[in-house]
C-alpha positions as CSV (number, residue, x, y, z in Angstrom):
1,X,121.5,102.8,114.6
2,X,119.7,104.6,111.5
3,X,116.1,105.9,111.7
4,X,114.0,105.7,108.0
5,X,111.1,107.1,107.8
6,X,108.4,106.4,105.8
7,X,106.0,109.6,105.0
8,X,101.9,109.4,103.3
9,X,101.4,112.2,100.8
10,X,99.1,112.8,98.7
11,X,100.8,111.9,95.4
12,X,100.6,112.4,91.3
13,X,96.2,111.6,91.7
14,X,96.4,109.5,94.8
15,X,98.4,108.5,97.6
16,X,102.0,107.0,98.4
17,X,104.9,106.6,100.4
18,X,107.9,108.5,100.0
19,X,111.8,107.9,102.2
20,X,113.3,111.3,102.1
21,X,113.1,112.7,98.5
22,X,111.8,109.5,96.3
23,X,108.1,108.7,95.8
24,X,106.9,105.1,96.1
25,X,104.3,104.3,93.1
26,X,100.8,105.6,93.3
27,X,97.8,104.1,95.7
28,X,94.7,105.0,94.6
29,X,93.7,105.3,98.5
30,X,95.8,106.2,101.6
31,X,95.1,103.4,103.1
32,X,96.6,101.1,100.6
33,X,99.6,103.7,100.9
34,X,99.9,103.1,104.3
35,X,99.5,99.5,104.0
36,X,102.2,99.3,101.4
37,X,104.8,101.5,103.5
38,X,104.1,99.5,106.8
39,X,105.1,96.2,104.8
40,X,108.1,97.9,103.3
41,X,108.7,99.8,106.7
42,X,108.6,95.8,108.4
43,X,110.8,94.0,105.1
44,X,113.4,97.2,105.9
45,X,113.8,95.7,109.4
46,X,114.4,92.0,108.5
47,X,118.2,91.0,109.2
48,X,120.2,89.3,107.1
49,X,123.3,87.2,107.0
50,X,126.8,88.7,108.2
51,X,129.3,89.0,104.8
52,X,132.2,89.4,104.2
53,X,132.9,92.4,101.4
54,X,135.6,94.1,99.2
55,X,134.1,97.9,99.4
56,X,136.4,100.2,96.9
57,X,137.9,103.4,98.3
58,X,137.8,106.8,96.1
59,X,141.8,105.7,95.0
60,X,140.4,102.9,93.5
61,X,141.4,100.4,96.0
62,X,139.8,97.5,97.5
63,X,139.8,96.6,101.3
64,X,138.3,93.7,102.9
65,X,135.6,94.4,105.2
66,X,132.1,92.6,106.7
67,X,128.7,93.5,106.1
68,X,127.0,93.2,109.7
69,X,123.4,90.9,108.6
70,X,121.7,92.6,112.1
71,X,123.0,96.2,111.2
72,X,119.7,97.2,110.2
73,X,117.5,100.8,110.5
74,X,114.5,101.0,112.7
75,X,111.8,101.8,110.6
76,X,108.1,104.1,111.1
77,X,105.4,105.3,109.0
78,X,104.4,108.5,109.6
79,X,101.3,110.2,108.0
C-alpha cells in the first residue's frame, strides 16, 4: 500500500500543507494548516466503490480493468 504524506511549512505569509512538491492554499496560522491537512489526510483515506475501468495504454489502446474502492494510501501529517 502507498504512504502520502502531508508536510506544515511555513508558506507565501502564513502556513499550509504541501504532498510532495504542491502547496495547499495559505492558513493564516499553523494550526489551521494542520487542521486542514489532518481533514484532507482523513478524506484521502475514505474507500470508495470497486469500478470497473477502460485505462488507455501508450499505443492508444483500451483494456478493461477494475478500480479496487479499498485500494487506498495510508495517510500522516507531519510538521
Amino acid at each position: 500500500m502507498s504512504e502520502v504524506t502531508y508536510q506544515i511549512v511555513a508558506h507565501d505569509g502564513g502556513y499550509a500543507y504541501k504532498v510532495g512538491d504542491v502547496f495547499s492554499e495559505t492558513f493564516p496560522s499553523r494550526t489551521d494548516a494542520l487542521q486542514a491537512a489532518q481533514a484532507a489526510a482523513a478524506e484521502q483515506q475514505v474507500p470508495g466503490s470497486t469500478e470497473g475501468i477502460r485505462p488507455q495504454d501508450g499505443a492508444g489502446g483500451r483494456h478493461d480493468g477494475t478500480a479496487q474502492g479499498n485500494d487506498r494510501p495510508t495517510a500522516k501529517v507531519e510538521g
